[in-house]
Structure formats: structure tokens, C-alpha cells
C-alpha positions as CSV (number, residue, x, y, z in Angstrom):
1,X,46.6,37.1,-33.9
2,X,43.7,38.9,-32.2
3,X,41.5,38.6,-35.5
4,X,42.4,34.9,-35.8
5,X,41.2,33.8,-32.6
6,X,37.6,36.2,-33.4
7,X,37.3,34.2,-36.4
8,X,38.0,30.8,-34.9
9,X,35.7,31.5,-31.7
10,X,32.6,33.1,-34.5
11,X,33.5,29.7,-36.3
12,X,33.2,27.7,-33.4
13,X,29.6,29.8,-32.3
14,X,28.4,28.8,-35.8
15,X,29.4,25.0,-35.7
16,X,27.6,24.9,-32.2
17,X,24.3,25.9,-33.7
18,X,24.5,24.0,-36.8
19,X,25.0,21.0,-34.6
20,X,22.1,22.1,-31.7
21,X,19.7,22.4,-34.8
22,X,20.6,19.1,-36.4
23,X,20.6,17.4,-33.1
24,X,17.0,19.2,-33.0
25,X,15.9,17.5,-36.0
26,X,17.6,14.3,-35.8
27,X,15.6,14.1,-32.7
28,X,12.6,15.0,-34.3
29,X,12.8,12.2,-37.1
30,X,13.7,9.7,-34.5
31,X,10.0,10.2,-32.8
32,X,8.1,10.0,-35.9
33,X,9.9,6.8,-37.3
34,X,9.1,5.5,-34.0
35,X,5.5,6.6,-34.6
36,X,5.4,5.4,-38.0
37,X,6.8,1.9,-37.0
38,X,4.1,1.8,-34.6
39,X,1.6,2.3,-37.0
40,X,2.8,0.0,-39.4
41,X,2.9,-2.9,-36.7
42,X,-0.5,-1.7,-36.2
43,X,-1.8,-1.9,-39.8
44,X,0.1,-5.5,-39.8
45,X,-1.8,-6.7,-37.2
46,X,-5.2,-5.5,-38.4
47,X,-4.0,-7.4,-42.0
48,X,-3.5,-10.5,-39.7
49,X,-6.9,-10.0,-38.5
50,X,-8.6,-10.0,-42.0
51,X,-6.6,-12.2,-43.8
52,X,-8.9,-15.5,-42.6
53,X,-11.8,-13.6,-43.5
54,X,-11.2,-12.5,-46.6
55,X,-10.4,-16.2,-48.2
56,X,-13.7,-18.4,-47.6
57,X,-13.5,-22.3,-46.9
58,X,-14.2,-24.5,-49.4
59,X,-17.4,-25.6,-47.5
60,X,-18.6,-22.0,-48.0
61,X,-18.2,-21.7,-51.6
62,X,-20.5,-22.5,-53.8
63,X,-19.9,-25.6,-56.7
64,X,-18.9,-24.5,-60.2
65,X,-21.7,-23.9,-62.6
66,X,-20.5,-27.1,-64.5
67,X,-21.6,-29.5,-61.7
């Protein structure tokens, strides 16, 4: 009985630290998607930005060669 209940507490020790060091890194990949998603909004809006200046108005280009 004695052994039984070492084993179950050792067990129990092991399935405490497994969870403290996933919580760790569960934790960890919660920040950086949150940093990531920051920088993607961030790219997004600099895209935004360009995208007008990157197309040109029809008044701004030239005629066809053909004209």
C-alpha cells in the first residue's frame, strides 16, 4: 500500500510539471501570436497605404504608341 501511494504522489509530482511547463509555453505562443497579429495588421495597413500609389490614373499615363 505504502509503495502505491509513493508511486501515485511521484506520478502526481511529474504530471504537475509537465502541465507548469506547457502552461509556460502555451503562454509563450500566446504573446507572439499576438505580436505577429500585430504586425500583420501593421503590414496591412502600410499595403493600404501603397495600393493608390502603385496604380496610376489614367490622366497620368501616357497614350499607346498606336495613337
Amino acid at each position: 500500500m505504502e509503495n502505491r501511494l509513493v508511486e501515485l504522489e511521484t506520478r502526481l509530482a511529474f504530471q504537475e510539471d509537465t502541465l507548469q511547463a506547457l502552461n509556460g509555453i502555451v503562454s509563450r505562443q500566446q504573446q507572439e501570436i499576438l505580436m505577429l497579429s500585430r504586425e500583420l495588421e501593421a503590414l496591412r495597413a502600410q499595403i493600404r497605404a501603397l495600393s493608390p500609389a502603385l496604380v496610376a490614373s489614367r490622366t497620368e499615363e501616357p497614350p499607346p504608341p498606336h495613337y
